[in-house]
C-alpha positions in Angstrom: -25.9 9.4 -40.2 -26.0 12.1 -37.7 -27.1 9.5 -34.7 -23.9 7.7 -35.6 -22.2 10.6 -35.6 -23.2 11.5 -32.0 -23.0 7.7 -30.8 -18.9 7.7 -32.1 -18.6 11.1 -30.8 -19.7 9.7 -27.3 -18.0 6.4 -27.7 -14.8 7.9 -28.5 -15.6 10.0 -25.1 -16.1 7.4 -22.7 -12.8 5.0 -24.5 -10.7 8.6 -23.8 -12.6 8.7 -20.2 -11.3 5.1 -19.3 -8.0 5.3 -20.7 -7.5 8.8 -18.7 -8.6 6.9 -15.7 -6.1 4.3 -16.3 -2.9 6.0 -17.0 -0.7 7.0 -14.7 -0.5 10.6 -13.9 2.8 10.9 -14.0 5.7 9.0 -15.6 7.7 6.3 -13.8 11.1 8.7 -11.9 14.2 8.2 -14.3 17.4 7.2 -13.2 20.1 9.8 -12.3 23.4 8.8 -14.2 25.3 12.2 -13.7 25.5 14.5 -10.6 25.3 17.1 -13.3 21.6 15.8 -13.8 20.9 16.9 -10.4 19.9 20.7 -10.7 21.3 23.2 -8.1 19.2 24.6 -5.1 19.6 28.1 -6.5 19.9 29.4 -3.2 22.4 32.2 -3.0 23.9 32.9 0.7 26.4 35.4 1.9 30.1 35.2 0.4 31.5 37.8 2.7 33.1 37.5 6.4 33.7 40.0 8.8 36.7 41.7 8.4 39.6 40.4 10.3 40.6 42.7 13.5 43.8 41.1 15.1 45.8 39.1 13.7 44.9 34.8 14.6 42.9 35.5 17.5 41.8 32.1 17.8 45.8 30.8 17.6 45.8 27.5 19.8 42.4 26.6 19.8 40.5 23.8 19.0 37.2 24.2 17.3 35.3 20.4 17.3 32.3 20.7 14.0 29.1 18.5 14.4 26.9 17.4 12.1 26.4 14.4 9.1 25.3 13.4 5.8 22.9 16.5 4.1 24.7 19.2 6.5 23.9 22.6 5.1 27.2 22.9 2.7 27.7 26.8 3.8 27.1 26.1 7.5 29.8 24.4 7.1 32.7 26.4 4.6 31.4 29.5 5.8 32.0 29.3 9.9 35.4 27.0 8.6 36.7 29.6 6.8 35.7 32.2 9.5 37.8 30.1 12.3 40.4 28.9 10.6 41.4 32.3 8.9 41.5 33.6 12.8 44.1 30.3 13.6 41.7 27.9 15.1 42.4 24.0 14.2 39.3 23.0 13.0 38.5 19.0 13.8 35.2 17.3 11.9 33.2 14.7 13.6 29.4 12.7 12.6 27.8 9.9 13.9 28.4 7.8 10.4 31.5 5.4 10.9 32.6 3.2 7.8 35.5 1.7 8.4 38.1 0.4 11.6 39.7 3.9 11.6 37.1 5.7 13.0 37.3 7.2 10.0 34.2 8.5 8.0 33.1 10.4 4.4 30.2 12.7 5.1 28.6 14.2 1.9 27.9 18.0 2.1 24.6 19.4 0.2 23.6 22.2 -1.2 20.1 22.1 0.6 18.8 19.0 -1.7 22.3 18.8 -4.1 25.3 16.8 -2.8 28.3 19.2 -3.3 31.3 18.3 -1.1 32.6 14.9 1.1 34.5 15.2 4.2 36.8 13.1 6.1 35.2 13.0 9.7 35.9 10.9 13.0 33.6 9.0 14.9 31.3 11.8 17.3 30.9 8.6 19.9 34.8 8.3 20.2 35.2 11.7 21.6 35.2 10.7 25.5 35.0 14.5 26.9 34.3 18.2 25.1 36.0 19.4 27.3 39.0 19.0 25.0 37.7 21.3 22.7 37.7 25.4 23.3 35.0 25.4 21.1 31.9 23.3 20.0 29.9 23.8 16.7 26.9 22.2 15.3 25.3 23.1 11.6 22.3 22.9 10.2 20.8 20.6 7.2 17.6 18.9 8.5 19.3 15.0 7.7 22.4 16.2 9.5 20.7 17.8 12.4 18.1 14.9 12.5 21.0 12.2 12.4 22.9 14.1 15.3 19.6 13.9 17.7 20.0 10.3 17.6 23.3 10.8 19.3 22.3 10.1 23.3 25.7 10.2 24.5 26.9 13.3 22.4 23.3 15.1 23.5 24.4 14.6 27.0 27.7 16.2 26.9 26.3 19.3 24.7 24.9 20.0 27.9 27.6 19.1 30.5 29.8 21.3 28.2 27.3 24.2 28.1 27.2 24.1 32.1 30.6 23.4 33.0 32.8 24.7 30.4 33.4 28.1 31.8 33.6 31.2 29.9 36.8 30.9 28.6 34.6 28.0 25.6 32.2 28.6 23.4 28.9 26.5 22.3 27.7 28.0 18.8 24.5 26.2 17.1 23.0 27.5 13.5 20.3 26.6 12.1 18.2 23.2 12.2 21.2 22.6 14.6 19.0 23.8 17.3 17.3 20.5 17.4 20.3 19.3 19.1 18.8 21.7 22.0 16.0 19.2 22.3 17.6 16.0 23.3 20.6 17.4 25.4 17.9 18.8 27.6 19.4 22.9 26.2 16.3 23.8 25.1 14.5 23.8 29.2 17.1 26.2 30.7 17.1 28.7 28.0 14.5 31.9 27.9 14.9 32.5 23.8 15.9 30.4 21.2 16.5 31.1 17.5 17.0 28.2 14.5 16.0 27.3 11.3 12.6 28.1 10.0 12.2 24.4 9.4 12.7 23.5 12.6 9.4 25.0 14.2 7.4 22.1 14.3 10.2 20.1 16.5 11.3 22.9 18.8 7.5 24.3 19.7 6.3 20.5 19.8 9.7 20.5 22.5 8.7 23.8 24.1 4.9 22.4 24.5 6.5 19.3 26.1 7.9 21.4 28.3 5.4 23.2 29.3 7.3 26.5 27.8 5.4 29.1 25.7 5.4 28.7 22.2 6.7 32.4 21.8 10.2 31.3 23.2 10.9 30.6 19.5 11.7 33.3 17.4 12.7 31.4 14.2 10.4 33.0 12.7 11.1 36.2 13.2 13.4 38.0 11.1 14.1 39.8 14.1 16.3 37.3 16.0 18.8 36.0 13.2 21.2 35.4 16.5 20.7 35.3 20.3 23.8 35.3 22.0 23.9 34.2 25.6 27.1 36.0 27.2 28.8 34.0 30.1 30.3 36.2 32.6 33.7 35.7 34.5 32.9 34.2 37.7 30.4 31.8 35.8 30.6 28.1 35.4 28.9 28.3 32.1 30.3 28.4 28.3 29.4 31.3 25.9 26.5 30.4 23.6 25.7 31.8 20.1 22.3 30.6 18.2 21.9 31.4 14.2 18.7 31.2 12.3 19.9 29.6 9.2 22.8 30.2 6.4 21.7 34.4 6.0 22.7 35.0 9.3 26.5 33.4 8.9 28.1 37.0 8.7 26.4 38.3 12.1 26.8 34.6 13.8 30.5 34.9 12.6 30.8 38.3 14.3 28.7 37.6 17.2 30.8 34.5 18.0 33.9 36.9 18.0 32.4 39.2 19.8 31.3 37.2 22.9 33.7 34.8 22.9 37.1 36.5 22.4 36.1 40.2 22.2 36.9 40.9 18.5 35.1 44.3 18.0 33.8 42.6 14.7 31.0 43.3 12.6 29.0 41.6 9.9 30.0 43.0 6.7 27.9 45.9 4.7 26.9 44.8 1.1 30.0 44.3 -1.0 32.5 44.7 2.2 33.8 41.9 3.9 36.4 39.1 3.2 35.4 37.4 0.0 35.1 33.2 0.7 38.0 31.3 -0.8 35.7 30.9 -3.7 37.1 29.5 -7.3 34.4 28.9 -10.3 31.9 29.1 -7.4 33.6 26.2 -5.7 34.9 26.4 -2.0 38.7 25.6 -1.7 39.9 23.9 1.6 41.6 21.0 2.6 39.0 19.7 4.4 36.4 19.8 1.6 36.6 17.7 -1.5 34.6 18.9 -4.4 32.2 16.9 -6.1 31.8 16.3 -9.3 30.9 12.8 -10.4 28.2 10.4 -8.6 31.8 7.9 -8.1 32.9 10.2 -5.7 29.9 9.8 -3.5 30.0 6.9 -0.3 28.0 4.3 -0.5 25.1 4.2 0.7 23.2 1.2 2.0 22.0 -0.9 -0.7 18.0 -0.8 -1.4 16.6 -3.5 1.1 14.4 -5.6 -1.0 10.5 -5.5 0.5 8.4 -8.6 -1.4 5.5 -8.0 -3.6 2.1 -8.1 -1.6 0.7 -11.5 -1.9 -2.6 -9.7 -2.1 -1.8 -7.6 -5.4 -3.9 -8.4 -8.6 -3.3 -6.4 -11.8 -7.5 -5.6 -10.6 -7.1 -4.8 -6.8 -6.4 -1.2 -7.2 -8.1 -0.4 -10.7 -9.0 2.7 -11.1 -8.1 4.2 -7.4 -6.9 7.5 -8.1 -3.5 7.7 -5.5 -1.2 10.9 -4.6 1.3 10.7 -3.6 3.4 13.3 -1.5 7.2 14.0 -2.0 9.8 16.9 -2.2 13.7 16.5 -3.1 14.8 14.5 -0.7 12.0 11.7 -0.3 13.0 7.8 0.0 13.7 6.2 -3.4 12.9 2.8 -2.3 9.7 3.8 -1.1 8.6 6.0 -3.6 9.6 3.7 -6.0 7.6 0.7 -4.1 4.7 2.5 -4.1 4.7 3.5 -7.3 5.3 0.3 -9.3 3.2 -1.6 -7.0 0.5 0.9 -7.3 0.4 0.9 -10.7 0.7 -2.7 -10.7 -2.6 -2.9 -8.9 -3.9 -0.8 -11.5 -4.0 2.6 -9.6 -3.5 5.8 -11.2 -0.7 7.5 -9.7 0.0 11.2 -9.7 2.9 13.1 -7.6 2.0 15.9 -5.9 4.6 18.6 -4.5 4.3 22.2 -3.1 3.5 24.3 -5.7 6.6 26.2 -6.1 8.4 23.1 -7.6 6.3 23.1 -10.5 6.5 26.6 -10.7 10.1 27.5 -10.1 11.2 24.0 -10.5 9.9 22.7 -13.8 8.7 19.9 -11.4 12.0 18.2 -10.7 12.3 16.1 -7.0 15.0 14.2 -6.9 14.8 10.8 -4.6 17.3 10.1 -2.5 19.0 7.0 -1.2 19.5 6.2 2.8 21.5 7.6 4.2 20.6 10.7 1.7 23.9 10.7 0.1 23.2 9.6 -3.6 20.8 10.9 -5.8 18.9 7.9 -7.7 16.2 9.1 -9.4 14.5 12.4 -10.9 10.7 12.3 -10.1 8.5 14.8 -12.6 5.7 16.5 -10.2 3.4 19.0 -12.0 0.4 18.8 -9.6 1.1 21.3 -6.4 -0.5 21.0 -3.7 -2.4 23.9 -4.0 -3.9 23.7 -6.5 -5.0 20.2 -6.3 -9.1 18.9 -5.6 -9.6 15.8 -2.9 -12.1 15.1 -4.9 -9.4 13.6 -7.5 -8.2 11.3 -4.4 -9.3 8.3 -3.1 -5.7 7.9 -1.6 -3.4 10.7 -0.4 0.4 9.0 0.5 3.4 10.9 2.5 6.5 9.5 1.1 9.7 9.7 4.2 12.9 10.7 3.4 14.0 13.5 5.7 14.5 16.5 3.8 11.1 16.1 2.0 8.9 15.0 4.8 10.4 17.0 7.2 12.4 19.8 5.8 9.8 21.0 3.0 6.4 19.0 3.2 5.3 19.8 7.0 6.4 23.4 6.5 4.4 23.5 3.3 0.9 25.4 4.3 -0.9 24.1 1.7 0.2 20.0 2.3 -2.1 20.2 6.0 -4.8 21.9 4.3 -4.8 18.9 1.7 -4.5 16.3 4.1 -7.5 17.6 5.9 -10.0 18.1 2.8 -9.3 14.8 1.4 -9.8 13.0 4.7 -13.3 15.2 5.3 -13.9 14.1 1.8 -13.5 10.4 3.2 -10.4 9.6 1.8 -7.1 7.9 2.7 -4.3 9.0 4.5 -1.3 7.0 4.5 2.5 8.0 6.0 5.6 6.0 5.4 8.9 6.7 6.7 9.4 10.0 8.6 6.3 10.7 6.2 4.3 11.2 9.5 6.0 14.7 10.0 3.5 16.4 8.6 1.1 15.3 11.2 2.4 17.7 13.3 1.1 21.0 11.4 -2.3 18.7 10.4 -4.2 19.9 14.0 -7.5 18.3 13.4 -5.6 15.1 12.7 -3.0 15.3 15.8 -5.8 16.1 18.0 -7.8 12.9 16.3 -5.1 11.0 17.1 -4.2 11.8 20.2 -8.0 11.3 21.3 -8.0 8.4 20.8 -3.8 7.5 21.8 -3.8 5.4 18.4 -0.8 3.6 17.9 1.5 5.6 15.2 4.5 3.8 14.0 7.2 6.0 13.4 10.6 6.0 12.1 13.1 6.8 15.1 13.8 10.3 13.7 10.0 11.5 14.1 9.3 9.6 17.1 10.4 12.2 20.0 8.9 15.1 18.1 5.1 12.8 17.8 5.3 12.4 21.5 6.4 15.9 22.8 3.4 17.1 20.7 1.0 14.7 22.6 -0.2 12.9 19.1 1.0 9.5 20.5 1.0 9.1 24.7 4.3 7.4 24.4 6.9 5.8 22.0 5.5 3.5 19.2 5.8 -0.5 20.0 8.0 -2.6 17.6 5.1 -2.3 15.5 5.8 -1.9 11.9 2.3 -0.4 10.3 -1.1 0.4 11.9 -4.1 0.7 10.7 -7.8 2.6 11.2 -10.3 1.8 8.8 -13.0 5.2 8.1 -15.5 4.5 10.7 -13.2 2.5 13.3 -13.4 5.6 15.3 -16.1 7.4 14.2 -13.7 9.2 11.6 -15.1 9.4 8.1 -11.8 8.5 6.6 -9.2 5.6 6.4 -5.5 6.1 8.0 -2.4 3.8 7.7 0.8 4.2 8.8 4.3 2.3 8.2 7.5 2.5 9.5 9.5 2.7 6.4 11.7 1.2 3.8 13.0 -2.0 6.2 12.1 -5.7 7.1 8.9 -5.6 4.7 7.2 -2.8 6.5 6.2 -1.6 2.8 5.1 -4.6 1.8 2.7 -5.1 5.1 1.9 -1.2 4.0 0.3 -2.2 1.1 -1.3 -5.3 1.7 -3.0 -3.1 4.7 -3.7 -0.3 2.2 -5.3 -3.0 -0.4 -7.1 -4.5 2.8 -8.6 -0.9 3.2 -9.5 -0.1 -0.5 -11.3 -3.2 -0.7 -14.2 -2.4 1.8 -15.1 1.1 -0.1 -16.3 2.6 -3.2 -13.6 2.8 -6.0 -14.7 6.2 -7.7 -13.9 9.1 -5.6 -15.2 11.8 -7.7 -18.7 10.5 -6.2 -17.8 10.7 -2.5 -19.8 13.9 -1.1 
């Protein structure tokens, strides 16, 4: 009796063993049907302004705004407010055109959280900035990423910064400071401040450039502006560099100060003019609040990739995959990867930094492309932290620009599990503008630059991958790429794929099944 005791006992261990195996770790992401199921950021930002001085200062002039869909939704009420209360005539323009009028709606965020749409012209039909006394571009890592892109806009920021004279004004918050990479900015200027996101890009740019490191004090709480004062006699416009949304007031006063001598300061705590705030809601002209998911553009419809001719409900069983996202990632490819995954018979399990669990109840909300609309809540409960490569035969970098590139590369703990799994001789796969977070990865980007591997890249991640010397020069038209552990003495598989377009996912997987299928299928035996 007591033998069939023990022999049930372990029976009913191994059935719960092999079921555990075979579940997926988390549950399939849920539909968003309501904005309202969208949480807030929860980030709180300044709601005072300097004080006014003299009455409309700025009378007659003609402030141009920069910047597209996820801008930074105070970078963008905040400095509006701050010009137009002083009599400036405040024009909006973004790379995104939708219809013949030039005419385009731009959704504002609150960091992950769409929260206002603006009417904007077409940034390519602007033939000279000259026209404009004063330039600004915000922050919000899709809007600043987006604006990069802009070759023709990136060359005039410069023109505009040299020739404008004194009398005009170039002012740049934030992950805005990326724009200083492409218009060339970023070579003639001795310090530079911008969002703490934005390290990666700017010292990959400085390194590029053969400019210390150092010159970037985003960091540093420190420099929350640098102000670079053009004199009379001088050809050049005034400059003004934020850090991020904290240092609006002082930007604000600093922008006053050196362009139109304003005596301003930023406000003490409690002092200030208040933001034309009602129920927490920003009231302008310019801004429409949001409220239902109707209101949002649409977005380009999910491009279809086909099901891998190579996936059997068998060809993945029992592969334990992670895979890494943050509000913000791709839905289609998170979504592709995880059905098809599963579909293979992989367990799946989402992993996050470890403040979204924490602070977070694990929500990440997937995005569509452009990120405008919110499509699906993700649960993650596994942060990176706290996670063991042993549990991982596959680790997975989902794209989508705010994730991969505004939280995951910035997230110390996301190299640190990159690295153990790949020692443990795991596989690393990056979709998208997942392969930002081979930038921080060191042991990897030197790896790969080695050995100038092919790494395709989504266009947004493809300047930054080169001016950090992992790849020797831009990607081919290639859509994926792949290194098999051992195909260069590495102990551990990678893959790459461009993204969410013309069957790169599919090609993804089919090379990740390819992979999986020459190695042992249970990781917690790899030493």
């Amino acid at each position: 009796m007591v033998s069939f005791f023990r022999l049930s006992v372990v029976l009913l261990t191994l059935s719960l063993s092999y079921f555990a195996l075979c579940r997926a770790d988390s549950p399939r992401p849920s539909p968003i049907l309501s904005l309202s199921d969208v949480a807030p950021s929860g980030d709180q930002y300044p709601s005072r302004l300097p004080v006014l001085t003299r009455s409309a200062p700025f009378a007659g002039k003609e402030v141009l705004f920069v910047f597209s869909h996820g801008v930074e939704d105070h970078e963008i009420y905040y400095q509006l407010q701050y010009f137009t209360a002083r009599g400036a005539n405040v024009t909006f323009a973004c790379p995104h055109v939708l219809n013949q009028y030039n005419i385009s709606s731009v959704v504002l965020s609150d960091f992950y959280r769409p929260s206002y749409v603006a009417q904007c012209q077409d940034v390519n039909s602007i033939d000279n900035l000259h026209w404009y006394d004063a330039v600004f571009v915000a922050g919000g890592l899709p809007s600043s990423s987006d604006v990069r892109l802009e070759a023709r806009f990136e060359r005039q920021l410069l023109t505009y910064w040299r020739e404008a004279g004194p009398a005009r004004l170039l002012a740049i918050i934030c992950s805005g400071s990326e724009s200083m990479i492409e218009s060339g900015l970023l070579a003639e200027l001795e310090l530079i401040t911008g969002s703490p996101a934005s390290r990666f890009s700017l010292e990959a740019a400085l390194y590029a450039l053969h400019m210390p490191l150092g010159n970037y004090k985003g960091m540093s709480d420190q420099y929350p502006v640098i102000p670079y004062p053009s004199e009379a006699a001088s050809s050049r416009a005034q400059l003004v560099l934020g850090r991020n949304p904290d240092a609006s007031p002082l930007f604000c006063a600093t922008i006053g100060n050196t362009w139109m001598q304003l005596d301003e300061s930023a406000p003490a705590q409690g002092e200030g003019d208040p933001l034309h705030m009602v129920n927490g809601v920003f009231r302008s002209a310019q801004l429409t609040p949001l409220s239902t998911l109707s209101q949002l553009p649409l977005a380009s419809p999910p491009m279809r990739n086909r099901s891998p001719s190579k996936l059997s409900p068998d060809s993945l069983l029992h592969r334990r995959v992670g895979i890494l996202v943050a509000s913000g990632a791709h839905d289609v490819e998170v979504m592709y990867l995880y059905d098809h995954l599963r579909r293979g018979g992989a367990n799946v399990t989402f992993l996050c930094p470890s403040w979204i669990p924490a602070y977070k109840q694990g929500e990440v909300y997937l995005f569509s492309e452009p990120p405008t609309v919110p499509r699906r809540m993700a649960v993650c409960d596994h942060g990176v932290d706290e996670a063991n490569a042993q549990d991982y035969d596959v680790l997975l970098t989902a794209g989508g620009l705010l994730s991969s590139n505004g939280v995951l590369r910035n997230e110390a703990g996301v190299p640190t599990l990159l690295m153990k799994v790949a020692k443990a001789g795991g596989l690393l796969g990056f979709v998208g503008t997942g392969n930002a977070v081979l930038l921080p990865t060191l042991e990897l980007a030197k790896f790969l630059a080695s050995n100038q591997l092919l790494v395709p890249s989504h266009p947004y991640n493809v300047r930054d991958l080169v001016d950090a010397g992992i790849v020797s020069h831009p990607p081919t038209e290639a859509q994926t790429a792949s290194y098999p552990a051992g195909s260069h003495g590495q102990p551990f598989g990678l893959l790459f794929g461009t993204g969410y377009y013309d069957d790169s996912m599919t090609m993804f997987l089919e090379g990740l099944i390819d992979m999986l299928s020459t190695t042992t299928s249970n990781p917690s035996n790899r030493d």
